[in-house]
C-alpha positions as CSV (number, residue, x, y, z in Angstrom):
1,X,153.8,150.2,169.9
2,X,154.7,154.0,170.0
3,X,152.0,156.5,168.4
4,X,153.0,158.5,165.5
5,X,153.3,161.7,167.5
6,X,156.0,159.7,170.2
7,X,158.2,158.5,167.0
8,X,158.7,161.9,166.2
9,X,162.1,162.7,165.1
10,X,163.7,165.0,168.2
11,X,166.4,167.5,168.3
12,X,165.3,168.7,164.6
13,X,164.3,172.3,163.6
14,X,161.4,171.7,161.7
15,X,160.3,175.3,160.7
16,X,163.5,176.4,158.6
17,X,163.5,172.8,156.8
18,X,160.1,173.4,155.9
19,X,160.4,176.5,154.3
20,X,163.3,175.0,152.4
21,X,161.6,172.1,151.2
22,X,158.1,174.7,150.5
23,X,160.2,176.4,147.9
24,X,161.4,173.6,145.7
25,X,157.6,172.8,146.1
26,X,156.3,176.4,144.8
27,X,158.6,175.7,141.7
28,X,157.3,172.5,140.8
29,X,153.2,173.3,140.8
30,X,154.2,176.8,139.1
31,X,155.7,174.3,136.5
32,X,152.5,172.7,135.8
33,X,150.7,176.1,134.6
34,X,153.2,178.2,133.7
35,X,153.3,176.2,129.8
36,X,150.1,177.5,128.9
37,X,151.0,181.2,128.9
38,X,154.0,180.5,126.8
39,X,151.7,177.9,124.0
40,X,151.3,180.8,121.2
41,X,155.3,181.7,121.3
42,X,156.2,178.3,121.3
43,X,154.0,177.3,118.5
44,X,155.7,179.9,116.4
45,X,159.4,179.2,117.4
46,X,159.4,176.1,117.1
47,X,157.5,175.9,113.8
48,X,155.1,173.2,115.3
49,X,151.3,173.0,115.8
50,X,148.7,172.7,118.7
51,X,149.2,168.9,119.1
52,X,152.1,168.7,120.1
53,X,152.4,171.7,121.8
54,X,150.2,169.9,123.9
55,X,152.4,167.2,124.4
56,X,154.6,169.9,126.4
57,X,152.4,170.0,129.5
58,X,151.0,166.3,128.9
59,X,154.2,164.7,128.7
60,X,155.1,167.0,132.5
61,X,152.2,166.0,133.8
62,X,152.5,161.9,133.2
63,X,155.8,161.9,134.5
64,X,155.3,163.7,137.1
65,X,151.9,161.9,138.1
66,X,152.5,158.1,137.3
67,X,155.8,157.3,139.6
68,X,154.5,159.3,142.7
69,X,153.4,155.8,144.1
70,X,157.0,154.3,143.3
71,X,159.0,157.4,144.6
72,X,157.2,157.8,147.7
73,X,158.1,154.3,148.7
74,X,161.4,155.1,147.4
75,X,161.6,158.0,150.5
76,X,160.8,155.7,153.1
77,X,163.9,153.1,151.3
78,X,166.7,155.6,151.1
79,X,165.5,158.9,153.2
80,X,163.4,161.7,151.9
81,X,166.4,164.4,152.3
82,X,168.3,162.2,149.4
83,X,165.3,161.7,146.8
84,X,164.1,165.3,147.5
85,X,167.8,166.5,146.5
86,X,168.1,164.2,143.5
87,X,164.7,164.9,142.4
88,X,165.6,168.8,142.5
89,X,168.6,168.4,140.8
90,X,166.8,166.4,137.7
91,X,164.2,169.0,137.9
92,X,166.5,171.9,137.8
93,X,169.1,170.8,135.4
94,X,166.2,169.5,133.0
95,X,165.1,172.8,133.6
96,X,168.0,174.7,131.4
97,X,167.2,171.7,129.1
98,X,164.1,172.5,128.3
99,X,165.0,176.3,127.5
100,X,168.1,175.3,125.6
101,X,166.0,172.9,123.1
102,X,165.1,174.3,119.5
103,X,163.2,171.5,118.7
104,X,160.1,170.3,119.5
105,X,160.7,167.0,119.9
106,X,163.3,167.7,122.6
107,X,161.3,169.6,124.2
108,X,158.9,167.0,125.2
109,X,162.0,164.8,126.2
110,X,163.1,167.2,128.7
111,X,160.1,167.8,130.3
112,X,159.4,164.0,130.6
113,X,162.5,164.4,133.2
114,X,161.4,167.6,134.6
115,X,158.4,165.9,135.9
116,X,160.5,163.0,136.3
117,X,162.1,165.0,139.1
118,X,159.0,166.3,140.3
119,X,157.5,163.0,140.9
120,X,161.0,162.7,143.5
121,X,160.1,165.5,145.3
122,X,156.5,166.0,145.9
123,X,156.5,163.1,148.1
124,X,159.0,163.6,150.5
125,X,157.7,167.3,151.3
126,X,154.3,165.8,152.7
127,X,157.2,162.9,154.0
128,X,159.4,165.0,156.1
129,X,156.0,167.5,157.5
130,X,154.8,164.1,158.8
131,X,158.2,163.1,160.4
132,X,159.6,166.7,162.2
133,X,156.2,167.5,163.2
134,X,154.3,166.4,166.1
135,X,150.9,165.2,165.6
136,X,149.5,168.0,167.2
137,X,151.3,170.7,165.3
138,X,151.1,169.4,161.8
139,X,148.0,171.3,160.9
140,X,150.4,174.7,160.7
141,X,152.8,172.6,159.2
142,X,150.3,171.5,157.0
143,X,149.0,175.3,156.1
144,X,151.8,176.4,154.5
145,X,152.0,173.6,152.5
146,X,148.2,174.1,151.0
147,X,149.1,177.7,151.3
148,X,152.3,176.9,148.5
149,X,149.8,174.9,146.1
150,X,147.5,177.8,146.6
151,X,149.3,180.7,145.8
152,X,151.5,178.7,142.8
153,X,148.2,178.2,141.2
154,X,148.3,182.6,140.6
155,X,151.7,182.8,140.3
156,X,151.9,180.4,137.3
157,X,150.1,182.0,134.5
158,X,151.5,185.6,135.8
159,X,155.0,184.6,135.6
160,X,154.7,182.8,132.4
161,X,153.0,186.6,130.9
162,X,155.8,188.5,132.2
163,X,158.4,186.0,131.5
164,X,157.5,185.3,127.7
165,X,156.6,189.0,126.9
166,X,160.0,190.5,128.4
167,X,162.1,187.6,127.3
168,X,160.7,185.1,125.5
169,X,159.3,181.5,126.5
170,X,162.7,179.7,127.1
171,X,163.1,181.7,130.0
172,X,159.9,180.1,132.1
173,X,162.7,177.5,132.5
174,X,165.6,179.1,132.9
175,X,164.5,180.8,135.9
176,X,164.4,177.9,137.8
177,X,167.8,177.3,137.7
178,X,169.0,180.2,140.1
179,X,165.6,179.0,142.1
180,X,167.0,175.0,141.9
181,X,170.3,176.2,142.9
182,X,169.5,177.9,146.1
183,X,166.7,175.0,147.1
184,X,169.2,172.9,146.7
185,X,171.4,174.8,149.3
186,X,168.7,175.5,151.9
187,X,167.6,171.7,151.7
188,X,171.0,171.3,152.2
189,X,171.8,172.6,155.1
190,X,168.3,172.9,157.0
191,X,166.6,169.4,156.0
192,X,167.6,166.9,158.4
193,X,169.0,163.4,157.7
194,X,166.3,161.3,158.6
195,X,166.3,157.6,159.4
196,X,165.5,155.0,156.6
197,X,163.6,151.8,156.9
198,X,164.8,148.9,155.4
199,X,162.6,148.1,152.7
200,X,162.7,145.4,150.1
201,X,161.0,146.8,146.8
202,X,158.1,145.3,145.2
203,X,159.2,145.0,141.3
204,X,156.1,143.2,140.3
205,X,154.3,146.2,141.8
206,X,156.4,148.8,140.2
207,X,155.6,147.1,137.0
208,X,152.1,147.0,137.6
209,X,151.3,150.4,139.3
210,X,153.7,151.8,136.7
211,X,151.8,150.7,134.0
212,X,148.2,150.6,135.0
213,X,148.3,154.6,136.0
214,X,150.0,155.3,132.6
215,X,147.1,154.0,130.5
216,X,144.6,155.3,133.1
217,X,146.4,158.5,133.1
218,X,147.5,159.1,129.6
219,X,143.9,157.9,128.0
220,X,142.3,160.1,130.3
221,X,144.5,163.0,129.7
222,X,144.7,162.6,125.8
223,X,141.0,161.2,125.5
224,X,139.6,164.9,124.1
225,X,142.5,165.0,121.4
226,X,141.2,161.7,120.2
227,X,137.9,162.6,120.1
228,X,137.7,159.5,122.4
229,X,138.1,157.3,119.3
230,X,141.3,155.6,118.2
231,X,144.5,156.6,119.0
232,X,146.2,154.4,116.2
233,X,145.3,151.1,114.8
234,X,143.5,148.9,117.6
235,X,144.5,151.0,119.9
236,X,141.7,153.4,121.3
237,X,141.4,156.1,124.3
238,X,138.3,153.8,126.0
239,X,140.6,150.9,125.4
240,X,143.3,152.4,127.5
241,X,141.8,153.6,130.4
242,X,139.9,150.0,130.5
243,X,143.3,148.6,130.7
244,X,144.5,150.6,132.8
245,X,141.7,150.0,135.4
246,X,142.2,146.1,135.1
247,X,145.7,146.8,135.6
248,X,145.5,148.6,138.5
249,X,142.7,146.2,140.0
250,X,145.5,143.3,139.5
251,X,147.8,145.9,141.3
252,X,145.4,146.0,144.4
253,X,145.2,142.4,144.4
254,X,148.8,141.4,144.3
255,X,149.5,143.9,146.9
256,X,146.5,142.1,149.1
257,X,148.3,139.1,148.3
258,X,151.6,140.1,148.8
259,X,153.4,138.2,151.6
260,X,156.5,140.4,151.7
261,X,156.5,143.8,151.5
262,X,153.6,145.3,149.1
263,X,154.5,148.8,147.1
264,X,151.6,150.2,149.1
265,X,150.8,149.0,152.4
266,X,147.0,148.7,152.0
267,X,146.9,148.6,155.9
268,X,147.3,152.6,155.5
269,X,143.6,152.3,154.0
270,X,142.5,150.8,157.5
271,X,143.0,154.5,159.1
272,X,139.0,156.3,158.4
273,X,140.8,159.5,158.1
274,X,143.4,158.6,155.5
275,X,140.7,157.0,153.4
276,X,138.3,159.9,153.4
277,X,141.2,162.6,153.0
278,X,142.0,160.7,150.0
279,X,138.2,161.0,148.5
280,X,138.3,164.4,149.7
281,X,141.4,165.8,148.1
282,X,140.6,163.6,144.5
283,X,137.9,165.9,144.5
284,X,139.9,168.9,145.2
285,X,142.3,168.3,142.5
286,X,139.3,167.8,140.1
287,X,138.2,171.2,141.3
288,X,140.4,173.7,141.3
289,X,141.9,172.2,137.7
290,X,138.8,172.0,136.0
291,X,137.5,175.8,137.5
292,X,140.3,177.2,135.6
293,X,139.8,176.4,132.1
294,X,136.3,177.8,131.6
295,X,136.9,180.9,133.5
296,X,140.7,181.8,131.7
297,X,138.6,180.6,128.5
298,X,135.5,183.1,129.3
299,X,138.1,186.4,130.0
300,X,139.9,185.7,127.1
301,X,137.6,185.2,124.4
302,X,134.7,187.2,125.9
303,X,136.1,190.0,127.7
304,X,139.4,190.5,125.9
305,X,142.0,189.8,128.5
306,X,145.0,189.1,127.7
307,X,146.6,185.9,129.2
308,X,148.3,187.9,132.5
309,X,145.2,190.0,133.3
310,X,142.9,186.8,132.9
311,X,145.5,185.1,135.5
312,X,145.1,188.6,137.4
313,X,141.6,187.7,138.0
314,X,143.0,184.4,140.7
315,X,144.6,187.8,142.8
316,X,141.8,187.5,145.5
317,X,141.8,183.7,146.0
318,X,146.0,183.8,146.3
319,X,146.6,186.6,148.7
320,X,143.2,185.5,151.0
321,X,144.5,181.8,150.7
322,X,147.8,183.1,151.5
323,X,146.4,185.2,154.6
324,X,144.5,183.0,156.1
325,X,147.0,180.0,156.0
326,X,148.7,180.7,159.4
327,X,145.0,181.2,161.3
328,X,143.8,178.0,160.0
329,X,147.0,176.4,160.8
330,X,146.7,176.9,164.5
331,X,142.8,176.4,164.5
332,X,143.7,172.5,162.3
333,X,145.5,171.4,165.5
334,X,142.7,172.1,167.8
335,X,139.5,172.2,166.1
336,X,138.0,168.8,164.6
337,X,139.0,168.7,160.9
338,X,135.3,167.8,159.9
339,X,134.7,171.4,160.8
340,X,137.3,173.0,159.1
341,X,137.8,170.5,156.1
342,X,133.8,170.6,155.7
343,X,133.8,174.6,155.9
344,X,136.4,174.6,153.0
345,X,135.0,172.1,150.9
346,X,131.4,174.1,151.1
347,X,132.7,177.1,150.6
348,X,134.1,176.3,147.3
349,X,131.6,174.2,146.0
350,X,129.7,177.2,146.8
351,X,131.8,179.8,145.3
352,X,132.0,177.8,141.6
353,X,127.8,177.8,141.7
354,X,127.6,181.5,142.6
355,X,130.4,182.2,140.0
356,X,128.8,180.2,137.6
357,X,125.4,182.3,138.1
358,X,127.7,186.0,137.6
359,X,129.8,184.9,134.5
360,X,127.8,187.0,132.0
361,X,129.1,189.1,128.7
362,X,128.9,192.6,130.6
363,X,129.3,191.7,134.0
364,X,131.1,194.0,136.3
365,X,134.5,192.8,137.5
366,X,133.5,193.1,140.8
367,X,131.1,190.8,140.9
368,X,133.0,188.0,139.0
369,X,136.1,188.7,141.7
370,X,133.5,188.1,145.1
371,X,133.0,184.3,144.3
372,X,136.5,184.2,143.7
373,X,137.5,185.8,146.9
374,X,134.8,183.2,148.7
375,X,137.4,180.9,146.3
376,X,140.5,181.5,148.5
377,X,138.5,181.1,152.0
378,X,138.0,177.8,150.5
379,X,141.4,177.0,149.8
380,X,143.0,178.6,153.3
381,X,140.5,176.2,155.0
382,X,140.8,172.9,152.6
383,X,144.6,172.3,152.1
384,X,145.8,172.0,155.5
385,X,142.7,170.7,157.4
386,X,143.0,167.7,154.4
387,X,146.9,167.1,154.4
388,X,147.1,167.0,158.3
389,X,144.2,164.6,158.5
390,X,145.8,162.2,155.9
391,X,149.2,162.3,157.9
392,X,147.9,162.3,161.4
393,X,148.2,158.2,162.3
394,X,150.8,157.7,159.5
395,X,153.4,155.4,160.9
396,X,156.6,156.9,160.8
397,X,158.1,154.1,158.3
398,X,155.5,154.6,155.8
399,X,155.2,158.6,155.8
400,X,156.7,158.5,152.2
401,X,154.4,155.5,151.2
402,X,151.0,157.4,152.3
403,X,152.7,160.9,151.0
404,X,153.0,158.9,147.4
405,X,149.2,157.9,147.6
406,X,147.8,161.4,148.7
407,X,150.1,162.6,146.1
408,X,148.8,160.4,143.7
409,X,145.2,161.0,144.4
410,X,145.2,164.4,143.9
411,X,147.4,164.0,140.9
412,X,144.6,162.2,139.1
413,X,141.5,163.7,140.7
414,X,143.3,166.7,138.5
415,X,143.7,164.9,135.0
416,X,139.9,164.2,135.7
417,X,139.2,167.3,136.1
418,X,140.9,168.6,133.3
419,X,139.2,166.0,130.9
420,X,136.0,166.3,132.5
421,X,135.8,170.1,131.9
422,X,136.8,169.8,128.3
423,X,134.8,167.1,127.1
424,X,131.4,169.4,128.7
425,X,132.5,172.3,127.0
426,X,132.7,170.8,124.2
427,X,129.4,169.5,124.3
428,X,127.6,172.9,126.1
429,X,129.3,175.0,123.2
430,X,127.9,172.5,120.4
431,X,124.5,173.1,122.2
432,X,124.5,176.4,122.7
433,X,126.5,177.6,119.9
434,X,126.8,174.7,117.0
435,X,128.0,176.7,114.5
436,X,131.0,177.8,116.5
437,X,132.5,173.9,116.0
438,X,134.8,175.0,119.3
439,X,136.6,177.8,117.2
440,X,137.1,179.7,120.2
441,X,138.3,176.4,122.2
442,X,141.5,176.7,120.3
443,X,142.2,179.9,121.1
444,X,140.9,182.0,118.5
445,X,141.0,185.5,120.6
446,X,137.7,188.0,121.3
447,X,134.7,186.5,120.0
448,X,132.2,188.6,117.9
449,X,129.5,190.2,119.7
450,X,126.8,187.5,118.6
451,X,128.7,184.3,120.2
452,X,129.5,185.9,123.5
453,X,126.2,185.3,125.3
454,X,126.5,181.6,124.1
455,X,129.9,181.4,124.9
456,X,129.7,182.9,128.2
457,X,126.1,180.2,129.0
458,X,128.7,177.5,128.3
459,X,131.2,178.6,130.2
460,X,128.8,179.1,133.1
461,X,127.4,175.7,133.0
462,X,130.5,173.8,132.6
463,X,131.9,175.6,135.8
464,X,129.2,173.4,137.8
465,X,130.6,170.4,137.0
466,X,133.4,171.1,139.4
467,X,130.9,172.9,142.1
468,X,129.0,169.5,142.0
469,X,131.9,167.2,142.3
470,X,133.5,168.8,145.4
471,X,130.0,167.8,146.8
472,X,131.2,164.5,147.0
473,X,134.5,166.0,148.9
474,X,132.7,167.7,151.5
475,X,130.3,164.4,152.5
476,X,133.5,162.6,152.8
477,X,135.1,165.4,155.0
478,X,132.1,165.0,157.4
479,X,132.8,161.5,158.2
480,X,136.2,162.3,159.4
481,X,137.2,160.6,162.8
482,X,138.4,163.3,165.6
483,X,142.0,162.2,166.0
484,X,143.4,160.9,169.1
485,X,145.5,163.5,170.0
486,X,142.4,166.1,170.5
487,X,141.2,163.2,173.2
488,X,144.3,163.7,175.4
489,X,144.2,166.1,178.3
490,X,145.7,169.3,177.1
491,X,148.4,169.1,179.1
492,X,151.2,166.2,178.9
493,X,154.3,166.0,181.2
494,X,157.1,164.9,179.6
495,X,160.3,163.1,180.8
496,X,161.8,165.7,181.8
497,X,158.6,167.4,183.9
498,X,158.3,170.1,181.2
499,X,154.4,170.6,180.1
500,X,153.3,169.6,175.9
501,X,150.5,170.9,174.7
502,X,148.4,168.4,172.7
């Protein structure tokens, strides 16, 4: 049987499809921040309130999170080239939707296709890396890729600032049409036609995956709205995400039993590596969520930021994630990814302890922007060491299958992370400040005098949670397997007497 690295697809020039499939990527994970920014002038123009304003980024977010299994698979079926362009072309012309809308309502419907479209591309990026790469170049590959999610993190809130103060919220989405039309061009032309697997498609598993991560997902997501009571009539947040975890236990189960072709090959799980990536990056996407809420809270309502100087804060981590992507890159294809993958995982866990020990009313910026330049070290040295290790022993038929799981794993290590974080601030601000009743939470703007040292302890100890869960990341990262590659001599002839580097 051929390894992964000798199924390679040849005569293909990986670098420029990358870059075309990185930057309908960037426009996707910018679309999952960029909302926030824009909540206040939405709000107003729309003559709606904070629920279902809400709804705006929820309603992106479930779409985009619950068919990644389904669309991955889907990749594998009918070639990632054709998803990824469908799924850009949703995303795009739901885009123009979304800014078009003057109701609320519609609104939420578009976005439900945005990240509709989302869900059809995320996938296939991780897909296509995995099949134009060789094994022992994936980790640079694999750099710019983290480097994307990285710097899209920044770019997000800052664009949204700009965007909605110099011409108002609808145009955070129309500016992706311009960006969806020339992705669409470049993915086009430079992403290659590759081959497609005949797959018969699990329906009972659709069904079941489908509906087991929406409960999981959505009473999860909306469980702080609720107050983690009843949603309406018998049915109640603890209720959903109960279902949803029987659901998704039958899901396992039938695709264990599954004689034909299961929805997800559980045989990926069999690879160490894949297995602990997936632990690792859950814990990631719980991070680096969850991080942001209590510090964009804290610079807002203690310090006085507005909502682009608070995102100006992230600066450091971008442009170090950013400049450090192509050195780790080359270092992820010859260095053991427990070194590299453990490094990164430390140095964040590290970074969101030491930042939760500076966060003070009258601290110097300064000191508040070292932990968050140790921040992007951690990210230049997580994303790609992670991503590559998942891919590494992928067969080449299921590269869209184990892109949809790693996908979907960091997809929902971030809803737990963002419900995590908000059901502790809750509770440190009702400790440390009861009379505030999570006034500020809402968005209430600089805080008086007397309730910034509370605020500020509450922000600070809600910033470990995140610090304490990557933890659990970096033990996992330590137990990765050197991959076989790294155990061939470094020099292979090939068939035509040329020498390959492994």
């Amino acid at each position: 049987m051929a390894t992964p690295q000798e199924q390679v697809t040849p005569d293909v020039r990986p670098w420029p499809a990358l870059w075309a499939l990185v930057l309908g990527f960037f426009m996707i994970l910018v679309d999952s921040t960029i909302v926030s920014v824009a909540t206040p002038s939405i709000l107003t123009d729309l003559h709606t309130d904070v629920g279902n304003v809400v709804w705006v980024t929820s309603a992106y977010l479930l779409a985009y999170a619950v068919p990644l299994l389904i669309t991955g698979r889907l990749g594998d079926r009918i070639g990632p080239k054709k998803l990824y362009l469908a799924g850009l072309t949703l995303f795009t012309l739901a885009s123009v939707w979304c800014g078009l809308t003057n109701s609320i309502e519609m609104l939420i419907i578009a976005r439900v296709f945005q990240g509709l479209g989302a869900s059809m591309m995320t996938p296939q990026t991780m897909a296509v890396i995995t099949r134009i790469f060789p094994a022992n170049e994936r980790g640079k590959a694999m750099s710019l890729w983290g480097a994307t999610a990285g710097v899209a993190t920044l770019v997000g809130p800052i664009l949204g600032g700009v965007l909605v103060d110099g011409l108002g919220w609808q145009w955070i989405f129309f500016i992706n049409a311009p960006i969806g039309v020339l992705g669409f061009v470049l993915a086009w032309r430079l992403v290659p036609d590759l081959p497609t697997h005949e797959h018969r498609f699990d329906l009972v598993g659709v069904a079941l995956s489908s509906i087991g991560l929406f409960c999981l997902v959505f009473g999860i997501q909306e469980g702080q709205k609720y107050d983690w009571g009843q949603i309406s009539g018998p049915i109640s947040v603890w209720g959903l995400i109960i279902v949803g975890l029987l659901v998704i236990g039958i899901f396992l189960f039938w695709q264990a039993k599954n004689k034909g072709e299961p929805l997800l090959p559980l045989s990926l799980f069999k690879d160490r590596n894949f297995s602990l990536a997936n632990t690792a990056i859950t814990t990631v996407g719980f991070a680096i969520t969850a991080m942001t809420f209590p510090l964009m809270l804290y610079a807002q309502s203690v310090r006085g930021l507005s909502p682009t100087r608070s995102a100006l804060l992230l600066v450091p981590m971008a442009v170090i994630s950013g400049l450090l992507a192509p050195f780790v890159g080359r270092l992820t294809d010859k260095t053991h990814p427990r070194y590299l993958a453990g490094f990164g995982l430390l140095c964040c866990s590290v970074s969101l302890f030491w930042l939760s020990q500076v966060i003070e009313p009258d601290v110097a910026i300064w000191k508040l922007l070292l932990p968050i330049a140790l921040l992007g070290v951690a990210n230049g040295f997580m994303w790609a060491p992670l991503g590559s290790t998942a891919t590494r022993n992928l067969p080449m038929h299921q590269a869209g299958a184990g892109a949809g799981v790693y996908n979907t794993t960091r997809q929902v290590g971030a809803v737990l992370g963002s419900a995590g974080i908000a059901v502790l601030m809750e509770s440190r601000l009702a400790s440390n400040l009861p009379a505030l009743q999570g006034t500020a939470v809402e968005g209430a703007g600089k805080l008086p005098e007397a309730l910034r040292q509370g605020f500020s302890d509450s922000m600070a100890q809600s910033i470990m949670l995140p610090a304490a869960v990557l933890l659990i990341g970096l033990a996992a990262s330590l137990l990765f397997a050197k991959p076989a590659f790294m155990n061939k001599p470094a020099d292979i002839p090939s068939a035509t007497g040329t020498a390959r580097r492994s």
